[in-house]
DRENTI-401071 format. One line per field, with one value per residue (C-alpha): residue in three letters; x, y, z. Coordinates in steps of 0.25 Angstrom, whole numbers. Example, Ala and Ser with C-alpha at 12.3 -4.5 7.8 and 13.67 -1.06 7.14 Angstrom:
# DRENTI-401071
code = (ALA, SER)
x = (49, 55)
y = (-18, -4)
z = (31, 29)
This chain:
# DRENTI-401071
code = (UNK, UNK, UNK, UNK, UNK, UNK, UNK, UNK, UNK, UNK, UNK, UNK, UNK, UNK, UNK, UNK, UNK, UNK, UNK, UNK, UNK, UNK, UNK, UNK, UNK, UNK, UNK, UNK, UNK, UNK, UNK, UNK, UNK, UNK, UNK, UNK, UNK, UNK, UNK, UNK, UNK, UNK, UNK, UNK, UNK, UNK, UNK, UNK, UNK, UNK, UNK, UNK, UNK, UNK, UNK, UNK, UNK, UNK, UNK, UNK, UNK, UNK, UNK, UNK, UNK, UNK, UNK, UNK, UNK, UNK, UNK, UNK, UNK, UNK, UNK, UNK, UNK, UNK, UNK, UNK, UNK, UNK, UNK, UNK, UNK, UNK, UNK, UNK, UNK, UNK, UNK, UNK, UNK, UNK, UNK, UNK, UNK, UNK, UNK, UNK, UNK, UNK, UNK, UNK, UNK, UNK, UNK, UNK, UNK, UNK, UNK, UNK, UNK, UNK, UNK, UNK, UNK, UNK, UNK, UNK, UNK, UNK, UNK, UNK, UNK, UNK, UNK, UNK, UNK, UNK, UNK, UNK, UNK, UNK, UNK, UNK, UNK, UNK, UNK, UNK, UNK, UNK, UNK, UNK, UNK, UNK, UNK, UNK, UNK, UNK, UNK, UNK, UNK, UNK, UNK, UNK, UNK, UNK, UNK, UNK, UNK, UNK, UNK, UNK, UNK, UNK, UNK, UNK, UNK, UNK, UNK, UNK, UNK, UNK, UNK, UNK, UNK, UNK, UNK, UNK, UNK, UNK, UNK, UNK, UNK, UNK, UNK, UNK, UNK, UNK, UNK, UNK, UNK, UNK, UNK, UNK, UNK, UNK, UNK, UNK, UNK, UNK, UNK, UNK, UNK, UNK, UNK, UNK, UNK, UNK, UNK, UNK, UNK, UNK, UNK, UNK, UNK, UNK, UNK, UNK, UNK, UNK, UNK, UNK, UNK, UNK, UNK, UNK, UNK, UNK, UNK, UNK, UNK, UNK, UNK, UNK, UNK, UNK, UNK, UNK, UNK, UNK, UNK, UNK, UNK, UNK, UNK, UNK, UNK, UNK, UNK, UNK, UNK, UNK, UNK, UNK, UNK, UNK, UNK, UNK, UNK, UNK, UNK, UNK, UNK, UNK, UNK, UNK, UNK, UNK, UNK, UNK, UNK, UNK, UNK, UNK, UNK, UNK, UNK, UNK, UNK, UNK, UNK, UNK, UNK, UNK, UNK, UNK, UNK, UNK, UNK, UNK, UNK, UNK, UNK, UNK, UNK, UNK, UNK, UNK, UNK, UNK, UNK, UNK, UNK, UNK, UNK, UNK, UNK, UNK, UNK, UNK, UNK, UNK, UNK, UNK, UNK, UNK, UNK, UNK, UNK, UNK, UNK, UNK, UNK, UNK, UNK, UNK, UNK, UNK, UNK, UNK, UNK, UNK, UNK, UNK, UNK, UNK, UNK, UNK, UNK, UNK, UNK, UNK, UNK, UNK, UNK, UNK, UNK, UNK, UNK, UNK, UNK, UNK, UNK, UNK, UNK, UNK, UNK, UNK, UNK, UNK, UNK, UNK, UNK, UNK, UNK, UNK, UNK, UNK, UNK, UNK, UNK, UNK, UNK, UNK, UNK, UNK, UNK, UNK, UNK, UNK, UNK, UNK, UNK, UNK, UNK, UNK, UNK, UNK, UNK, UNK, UNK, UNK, UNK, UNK, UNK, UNK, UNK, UNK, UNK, UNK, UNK, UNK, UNK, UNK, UNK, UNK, UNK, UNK, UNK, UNK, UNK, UNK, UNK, UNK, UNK, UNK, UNK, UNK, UNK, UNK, UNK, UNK, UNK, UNK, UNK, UNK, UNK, UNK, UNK, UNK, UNK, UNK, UNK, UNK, UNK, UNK, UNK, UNK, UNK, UNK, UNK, UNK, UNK, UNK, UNK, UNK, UNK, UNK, UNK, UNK, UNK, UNK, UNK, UNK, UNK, UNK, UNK, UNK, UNK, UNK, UNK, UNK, UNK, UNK, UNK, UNK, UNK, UNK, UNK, UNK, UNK, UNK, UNK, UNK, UNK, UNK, UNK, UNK, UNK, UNK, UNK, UNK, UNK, UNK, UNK, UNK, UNK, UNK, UNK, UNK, UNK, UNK, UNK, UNK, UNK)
x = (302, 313, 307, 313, 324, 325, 338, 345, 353, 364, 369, 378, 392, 401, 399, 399, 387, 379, 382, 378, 364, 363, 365, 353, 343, 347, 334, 328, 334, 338, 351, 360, 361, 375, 375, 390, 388, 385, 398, 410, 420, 429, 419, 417, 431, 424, 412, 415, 418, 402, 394, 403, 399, 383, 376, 367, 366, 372, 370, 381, 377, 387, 373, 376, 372, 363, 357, 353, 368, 379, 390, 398, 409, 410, 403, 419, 420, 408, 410, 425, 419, 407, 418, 428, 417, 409, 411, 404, 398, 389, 374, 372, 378, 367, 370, 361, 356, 365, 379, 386, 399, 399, 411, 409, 393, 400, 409, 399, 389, 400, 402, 386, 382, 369, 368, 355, 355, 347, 341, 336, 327, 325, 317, 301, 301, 304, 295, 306, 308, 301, 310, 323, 321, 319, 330, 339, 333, 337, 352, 357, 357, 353, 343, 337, 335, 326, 325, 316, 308, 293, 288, 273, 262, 263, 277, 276, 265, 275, 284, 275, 272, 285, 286, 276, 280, 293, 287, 298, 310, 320, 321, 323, 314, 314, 305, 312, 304, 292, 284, 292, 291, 281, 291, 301, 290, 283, 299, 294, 280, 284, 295, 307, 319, 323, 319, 327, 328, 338, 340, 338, 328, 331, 346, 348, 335, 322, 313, 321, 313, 322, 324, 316, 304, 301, 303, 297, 286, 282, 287, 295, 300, 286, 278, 275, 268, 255, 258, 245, 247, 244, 248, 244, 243, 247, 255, 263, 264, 276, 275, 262, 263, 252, 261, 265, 252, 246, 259, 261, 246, 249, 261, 253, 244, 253, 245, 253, 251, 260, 255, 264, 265, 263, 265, 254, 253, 240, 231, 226, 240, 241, 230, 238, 248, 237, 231, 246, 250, 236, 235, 226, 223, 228, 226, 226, 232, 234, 230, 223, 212, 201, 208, 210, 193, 190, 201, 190, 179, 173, 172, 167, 155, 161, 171, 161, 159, 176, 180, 193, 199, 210, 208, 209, 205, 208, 195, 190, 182, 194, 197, 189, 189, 186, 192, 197, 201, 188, 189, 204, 200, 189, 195, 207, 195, 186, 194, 193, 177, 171, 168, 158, 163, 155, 148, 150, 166, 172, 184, 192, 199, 212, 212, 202, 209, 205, 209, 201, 187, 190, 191, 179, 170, 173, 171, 159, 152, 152, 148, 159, 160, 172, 180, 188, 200, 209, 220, 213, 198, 191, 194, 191, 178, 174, 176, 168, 158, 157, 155, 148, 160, 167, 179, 192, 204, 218, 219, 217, 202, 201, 209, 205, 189, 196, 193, 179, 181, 193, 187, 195, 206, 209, 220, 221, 230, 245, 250, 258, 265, 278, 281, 273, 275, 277, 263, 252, 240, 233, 245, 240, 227, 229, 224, 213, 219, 203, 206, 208, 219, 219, 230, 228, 244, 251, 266, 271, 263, 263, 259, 262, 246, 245, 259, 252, 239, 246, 255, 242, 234, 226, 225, 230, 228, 238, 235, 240, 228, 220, 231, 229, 213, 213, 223, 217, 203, 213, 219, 206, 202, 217, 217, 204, 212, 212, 224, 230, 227, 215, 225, 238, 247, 254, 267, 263, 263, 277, 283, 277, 283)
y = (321, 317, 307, 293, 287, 273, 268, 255, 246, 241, 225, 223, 219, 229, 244, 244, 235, 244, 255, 247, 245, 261, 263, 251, 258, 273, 276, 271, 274, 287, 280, 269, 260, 254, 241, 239, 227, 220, 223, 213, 216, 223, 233, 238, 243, 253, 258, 271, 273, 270, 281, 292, 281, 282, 295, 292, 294, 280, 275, 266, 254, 243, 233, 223, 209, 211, 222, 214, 217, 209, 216, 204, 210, 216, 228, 233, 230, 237, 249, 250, 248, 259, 269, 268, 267, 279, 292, 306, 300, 290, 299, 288, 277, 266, 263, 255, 260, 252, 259, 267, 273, 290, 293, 285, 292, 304, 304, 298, 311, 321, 315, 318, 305, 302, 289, 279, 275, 260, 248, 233, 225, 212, 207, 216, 228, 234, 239, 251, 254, 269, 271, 266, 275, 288, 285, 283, 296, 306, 303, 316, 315, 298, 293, 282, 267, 255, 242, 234, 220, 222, 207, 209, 219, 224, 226, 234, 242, 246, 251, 259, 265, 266, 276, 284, 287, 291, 302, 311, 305, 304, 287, 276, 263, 251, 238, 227, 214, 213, 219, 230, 234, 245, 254, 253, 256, 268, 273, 287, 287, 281, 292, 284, 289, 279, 265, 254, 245, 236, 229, 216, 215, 207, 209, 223, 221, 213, 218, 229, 232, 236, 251, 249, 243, 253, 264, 256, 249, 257, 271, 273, 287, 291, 287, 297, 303, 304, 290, 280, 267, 254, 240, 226, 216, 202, 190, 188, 201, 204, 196, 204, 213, 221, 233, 232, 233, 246, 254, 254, 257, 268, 273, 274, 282, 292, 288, 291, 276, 265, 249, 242, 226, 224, 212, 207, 198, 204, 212, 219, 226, 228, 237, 246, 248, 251, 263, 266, 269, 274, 263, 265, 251, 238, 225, 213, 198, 185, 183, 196, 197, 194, 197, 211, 213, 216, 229, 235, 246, 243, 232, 229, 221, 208, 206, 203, 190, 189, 191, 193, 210, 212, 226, 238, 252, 262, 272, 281, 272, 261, 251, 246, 232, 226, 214, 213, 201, 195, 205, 202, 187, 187, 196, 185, 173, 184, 179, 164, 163, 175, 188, 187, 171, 160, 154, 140, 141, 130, 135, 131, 143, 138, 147, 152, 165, 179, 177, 166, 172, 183, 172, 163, 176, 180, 165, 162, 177, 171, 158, 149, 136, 135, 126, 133, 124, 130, 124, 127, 121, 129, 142, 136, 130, 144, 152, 141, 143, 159, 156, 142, 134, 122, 121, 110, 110, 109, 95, 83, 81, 98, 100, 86, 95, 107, 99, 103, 118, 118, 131, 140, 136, 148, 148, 157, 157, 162, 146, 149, 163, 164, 156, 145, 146, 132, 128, 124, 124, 113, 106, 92, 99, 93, 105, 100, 111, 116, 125, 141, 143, 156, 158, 171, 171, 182, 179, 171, 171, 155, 149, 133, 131, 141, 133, 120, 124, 131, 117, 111, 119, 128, 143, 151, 163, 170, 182, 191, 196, 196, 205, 215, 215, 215, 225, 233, 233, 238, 249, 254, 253, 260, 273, 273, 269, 256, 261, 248, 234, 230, 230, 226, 213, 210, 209, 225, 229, 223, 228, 240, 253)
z = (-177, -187, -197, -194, -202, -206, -203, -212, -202, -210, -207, -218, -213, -221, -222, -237, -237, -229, -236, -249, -241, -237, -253, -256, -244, -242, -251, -239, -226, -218, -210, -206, -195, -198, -189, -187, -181, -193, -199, -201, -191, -203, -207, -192, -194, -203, -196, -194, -210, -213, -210, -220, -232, -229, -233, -220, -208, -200, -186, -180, -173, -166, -161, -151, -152, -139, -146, -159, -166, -172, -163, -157, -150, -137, -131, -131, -143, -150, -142, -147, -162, -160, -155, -167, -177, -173, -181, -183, -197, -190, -186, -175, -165, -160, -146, -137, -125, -116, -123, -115, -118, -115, -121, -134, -135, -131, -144, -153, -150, -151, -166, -169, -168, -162, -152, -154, -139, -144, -136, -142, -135, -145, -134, -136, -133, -118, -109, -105, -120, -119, -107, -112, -125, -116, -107, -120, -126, -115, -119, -125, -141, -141, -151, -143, -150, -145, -154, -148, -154, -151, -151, -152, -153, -138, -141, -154, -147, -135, -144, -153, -137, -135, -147, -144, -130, -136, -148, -139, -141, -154, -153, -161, -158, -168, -166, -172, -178, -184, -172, -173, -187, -187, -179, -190, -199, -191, -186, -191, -186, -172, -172, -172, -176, -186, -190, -197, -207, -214, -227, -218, -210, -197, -198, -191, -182, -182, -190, -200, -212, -225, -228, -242, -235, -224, -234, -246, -238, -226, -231, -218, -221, -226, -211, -201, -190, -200, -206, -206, -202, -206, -203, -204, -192, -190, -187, -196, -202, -210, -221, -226, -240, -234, -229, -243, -249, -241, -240, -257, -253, -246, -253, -266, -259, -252, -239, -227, -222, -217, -216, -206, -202, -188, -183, -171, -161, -152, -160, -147, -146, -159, -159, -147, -159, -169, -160, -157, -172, -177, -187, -196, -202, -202, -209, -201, -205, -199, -187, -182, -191, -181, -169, -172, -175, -160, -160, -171, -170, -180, -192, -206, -204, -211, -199, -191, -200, -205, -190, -197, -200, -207, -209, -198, -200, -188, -187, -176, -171, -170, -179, -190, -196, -210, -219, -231, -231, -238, -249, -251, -252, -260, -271, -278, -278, -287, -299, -298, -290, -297, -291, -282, -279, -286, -273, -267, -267, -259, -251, -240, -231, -223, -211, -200, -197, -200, -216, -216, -209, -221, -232, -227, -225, -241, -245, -238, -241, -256, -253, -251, -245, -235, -227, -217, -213, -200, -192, -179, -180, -171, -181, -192, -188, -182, -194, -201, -192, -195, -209, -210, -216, -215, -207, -204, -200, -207, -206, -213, -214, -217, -228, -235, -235, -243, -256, -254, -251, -262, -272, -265, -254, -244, -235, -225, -215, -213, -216, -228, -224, -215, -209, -214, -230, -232, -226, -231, -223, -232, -235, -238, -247, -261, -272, -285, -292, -291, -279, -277, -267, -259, -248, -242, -241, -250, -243, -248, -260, -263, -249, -250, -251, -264, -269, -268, -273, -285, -288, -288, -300, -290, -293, -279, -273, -264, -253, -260, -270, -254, -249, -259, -261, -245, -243, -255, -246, -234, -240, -244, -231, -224, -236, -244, -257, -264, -270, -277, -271, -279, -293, -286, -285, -274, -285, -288, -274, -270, -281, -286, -281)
């Protein structure tokens, strides 16, 4: 099967616009989608001059508003404007599936040009979807197109299926948003024939990536049928810099791997997904760090006291757990408690989650006395319980306590991150200038609580020196190699190479 392409959509309103954005990506990118839609009503008149200025090959499209384009006038009209634009320079015409015009198709394949028969559901994605491909397929010389918005695991999961019983057939099938990203990503390895991207992400379809990152990041054109995969899991997802870390992981490595965000919203369907795609390891954030333990086989023993993974290694036996969490945590606080930490540390962890089991673990294996302070009491008092600590709420009376625990001040949770940047969990908590401040938060890197603590003589730390000493211990555990991480800054892995 043909390697797939990665197609650039282009939006701009004028031709010589996006031929200026070919010029800035066509490093990148294989061919052209030119959405004529987009265009001012001016530079339609000149369609058909486009594809002889582009040293690609260009598919024409004319979308609909119904089907997620900017076309506003009549179905007359577009059909009138598709037939004098068309000419033997353009490789291919996208014409959704309900488009029927014989003499017109008739024409367009006697010029050479190939029709992308194409559906859009915005809507999930249909349970006839297999069908509708096949039936579009046995058209005589039509690539067919489904665009669908997969809008949860089990959706995503039905797709991926949807590939696989369609290995056969020449086809182009895009999930659009962020449940859909891993088939733009994976376009070669689900055998796809193209994927797209666009220099704005949401503008040509929910969920485009630009041309530079899904070469640059994910190393599109490089994936195949013997690619290893690799992801992380949660909910939110997208803003996490660990595909960063582990694909410049992997690309310095020449290692044959790919690590993908995947969005979840029911672990127990993910894991469908995960045997699906042969996934070979996963990291694991906010919120499914103890929900995904009963999925493994087998575990490191100190889950079994953490109840909280955030590491997932595929074996043949099944799936094996560990955490790296604690490590990642404890490494940053060597420098200012000492290495192993001096005993009888005072601190407060904000949170009862999985991050935080990991946190009061490593904090409490060395001695220290901790209040946990949750939002939902009855979490908070249980993980206290688990590891003989106090425990309060966020309130009043349980932030007031945080002056006695106040060494070393953890916060936890996801209050802080989109789409909560400007909260802080302990808002009304008044900083000595005496107290450590540790978000687990990397992005943004100056949460409100680190800002306040900061303006208030404290020394802070942010999540990113955890992100890297954790995902360091991952990527051991994925390739073997330790490649990089223990004597990188985030700064050196965002710009570097």
């Amino acid at each position: 099967m043909k390697k797939s392409l990665l197609c650039l959509v282009l939006t701009e309103n004028t031709l010589e616009r996006n031929i200026e954005l070919i010029q800035h990506y066509q490093n990148y990118i294989d061919i052209v989608e030119l959405r004529a839609d987009f265009l001012t009503d001016r530079e339609m008149q000149y369609i058909k001059r486009f594809p002889a200025l582009v040293d690609m090959p260009v598919i024409l499209t004319l979308r609909r508003q119904a089907d997620g384009g900017k076309f506003q006038g009549s179905e007359a009209e577009r059909r009138n404007l598709l037939k004098k634009s068309i000419v033997k320079a353009f490789s291919y015409l996208d014409l959704e599936s309900d488009f029927r015009d014989t003499e017109f198709e008739a024409d367009v394949k006697r010029l050479g040009i190939r029709i992308i028969r194409s559906f859009h559901d915005f809507n999930g994605v249909p349970g006839n979807i297999t069908k509708r491909i096949k039936d579009m397929a046995r058209e005589q010389g039509v690539l067919p197109k489904a665009a669908v918005m997969p809008k949860s695991s089990k959706d995503l999961f039905r797709l991926l299926r949807c590939f696989k019983k369609l290995t056969h057939i020449e086809k182009i099938i895009v999930g659009m948003g962020e449940y859909g990203l891993p088939t733009r990503i994976l376009s070669n390895y689900l055998g796809s024939f193209l994927s797209y991207c666009s220099k704005n992400k949401n503008l040509a379809a929910p969920g485009n990536k630009n041309p530079e990152e899904m070469v640059k990041l994910y190393g599109f054109h490089k994936i195949d049928s013997t690619t290893k995969i690799y992801g992380i899991i949660g909910n939110p997802i997208m803003h996490s810099f660990s595909p960063l870390i582990h694909n410049k992981g992997f690309k310095a490595l020449e290692y044959n791997g790919v690590y993908i965000p995947f969005l979840v919203d029911k672990v127990k369907q993910f894991f469908k997904t995960a045997k699906l795609l042969n996934i070979r390891g996963l990291s694991v954030t906010i919120p499914h760090k103890q929900a995904v333990i009963r999925f493994l086989s087998t575990q490191h023993t100190h889950i079994s006291k953490i109840k909280a993974c955030n590491t997932i290694i595929r074996k043949a036996d099944g799936y094996y757990g560990e955490n790296t969490d604690v490590y990642g945590f404890l490494k940053p606080l060597k420098n200012y408690f000492g290495d192993p930490l001096k005993q009888n540390i005072k601190a407060t962890v904000i949170g009862a989650g999985g991050a935080a089991r990991a946190v009061v673990y490593g904090l409490r294996e060395h001695n220290a006395h901790v209040l946990i302070l949750n939002r939902t009491l009855k979490k908070a008092r249980q993980l206290a319980q688990a590891f003989n600590c106090e425990w309060g709420g966020l309130d009043k009376d349980g932030i007031k306590r945080i002056r006695n625990y106040s060494d070393l001040i953890v916060q936890t949770t996801s209050v802080g991150m989109e789409p909560h940047v400007e909260k802080n969990p302990i808002a009304s908590y008044r900083f000595k200038g005496h107290e450590i401040v540790y978000d687990l938060i990397y992005n943004p890197p100056l949460t409100k609580i680190l800002e306040k603590a900061l303006n208030n003589g404290c020394k802070v730390i942010n999540g990113e020196e955890m992100l890297l000493a954790q995902a360091g211990a991952q990527f051991q555990l994925f390739t073997g190699s330790n490649y990089f991480f223990p004597q990188s800054s985030m700064y050196d892995i965002l710009h570097s190479g």
